[in-house]
N, C-alpha and C positions, 0 to 999 in steps of 0.2 A: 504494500500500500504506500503509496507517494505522497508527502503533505500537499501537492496539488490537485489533491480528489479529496482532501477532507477539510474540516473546518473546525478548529480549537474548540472545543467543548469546556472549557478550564482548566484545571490541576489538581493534584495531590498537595493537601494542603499541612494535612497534621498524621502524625502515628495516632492512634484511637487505642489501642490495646497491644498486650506484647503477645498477641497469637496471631501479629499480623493484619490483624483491621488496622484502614487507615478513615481518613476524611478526605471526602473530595469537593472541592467547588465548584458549581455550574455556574459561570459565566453567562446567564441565560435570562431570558424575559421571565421564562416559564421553568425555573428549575426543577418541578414536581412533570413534568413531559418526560423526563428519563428517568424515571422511578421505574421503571420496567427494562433498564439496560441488560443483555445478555453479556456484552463484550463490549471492553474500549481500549482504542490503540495509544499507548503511552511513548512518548518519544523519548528513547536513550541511547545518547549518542548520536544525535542524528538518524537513529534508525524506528520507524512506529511497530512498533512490538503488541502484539494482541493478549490483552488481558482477560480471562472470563470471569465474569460475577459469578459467586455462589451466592453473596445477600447483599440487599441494598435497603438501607433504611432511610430514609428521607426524614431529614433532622430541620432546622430552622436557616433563613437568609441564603438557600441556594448549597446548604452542605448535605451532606448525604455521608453517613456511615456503612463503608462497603469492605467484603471479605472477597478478597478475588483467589482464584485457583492457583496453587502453586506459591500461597504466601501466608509462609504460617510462623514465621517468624517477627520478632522487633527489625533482627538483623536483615532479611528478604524484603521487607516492608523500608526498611532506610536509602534501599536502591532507588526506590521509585518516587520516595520522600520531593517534592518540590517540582517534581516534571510534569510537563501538559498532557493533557487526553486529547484526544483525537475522535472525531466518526466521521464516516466516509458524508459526503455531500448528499447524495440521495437518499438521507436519511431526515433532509432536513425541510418541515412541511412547506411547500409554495405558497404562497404569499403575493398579494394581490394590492388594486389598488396604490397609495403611496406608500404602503411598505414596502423597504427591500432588504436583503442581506447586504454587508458593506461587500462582500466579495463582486456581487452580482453585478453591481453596476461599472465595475472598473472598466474603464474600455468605454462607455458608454459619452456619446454626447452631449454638453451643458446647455442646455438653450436656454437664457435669461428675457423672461414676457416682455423686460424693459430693453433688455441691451441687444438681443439676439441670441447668437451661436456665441457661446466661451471661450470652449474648448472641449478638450479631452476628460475626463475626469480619470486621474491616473490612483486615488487613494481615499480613501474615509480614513481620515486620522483618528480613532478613536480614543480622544482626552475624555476622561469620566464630565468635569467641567465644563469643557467648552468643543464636543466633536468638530472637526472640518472637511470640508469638500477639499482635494489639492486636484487643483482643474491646470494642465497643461494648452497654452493658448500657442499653438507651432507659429500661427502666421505672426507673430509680434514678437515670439520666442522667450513670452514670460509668463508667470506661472501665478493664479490667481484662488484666495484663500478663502469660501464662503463659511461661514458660521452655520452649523448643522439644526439650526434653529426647527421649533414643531412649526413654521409655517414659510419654512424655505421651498422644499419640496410642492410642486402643485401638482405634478404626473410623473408615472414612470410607465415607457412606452419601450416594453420590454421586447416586443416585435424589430421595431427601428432602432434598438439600443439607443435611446434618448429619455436623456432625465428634466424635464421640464421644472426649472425653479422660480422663485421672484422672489429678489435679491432685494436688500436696501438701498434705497435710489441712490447713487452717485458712488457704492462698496464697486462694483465692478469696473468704472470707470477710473477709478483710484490708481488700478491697479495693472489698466491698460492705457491708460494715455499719457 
């Protein structure tokens, strides 16, 4: 499995007991959606390693108490201490309207209701604080910063890979003239 077929599900957060339960965080809208995990790929070393759940308890703020196969130790359980989970992409439910995943849209075109065409949109910087759009502009050859605001977004026209936003009058000109 390639980290470019999956998408960071969070991490190994704590040891939980010395027969090897750890704590895991979901990084997620919805962290009670994976309460029914079979398997998650743990990245060590660069390489996503498949782990099997024997129990998952779903605890409070997106943690989960889980006993995975083959870890029945403190010391088993300290290898995996701090590293990311992993599941593959088509695991993860389509979404409509102006939700999207920050993957989905990479590649996709900005078109501003005020300014026009952007750019490129080459990243969602995901700040907890202050998310942004990093929109690459080729024809000016510079690179423009939208605030991930709940009313940036107007459409996302996943057909024509175009993200339709409205921007704050005079944020995009800023930063192209």
């Amino acid at each position: 499995m390639n980290k470019a077929d999956c998408f960071n599900l969070g991490y190994v957060a704590k040891l939980h007991s010395y027969k090897g339960e750890v704590s895991l965080f979901f990084d997620a809208t919805d962290p009670n959606s994976y309460a029914n995990l079979d398997a998650v790929y743990i990245d060590i070393d660069g390489i996503l390693t498949p782990f099997f759940v024997e129990e998952i308890v779903m605890k409070d703020k997106g943690f989960a108490k889980v006993k995975f196969e083959g870890v029945d130790s403190e010391n088993t359980a300290r290898q995996i201490l701090k590293k990311d989970l992993f599941l593959p992409i088509e695991l993860l439910p389509p979404l409509s309207g102006k939700n999207f995943y920050d993957h989905e849209v990479v590649g996709f075109t900005v078109i501003d209701e005020n300014y026009g065409e952007v750019g490129e949109l080459i990243q969602v910087m995901d700040y907890k604080i202050n998310p942004l759009l990093q929109i690459q502009n080729n024809e000016l050859n510079k690179e423009v910063l939208l605030p991930l605001g709940n009313d940036l977004v107007q459409r996302v026209d996943r057909e024509n890979k175009k993200l339709h936003v409205k921007a704050t009058e005079g944020l995009i000109e800023m930063y192209l003239n």
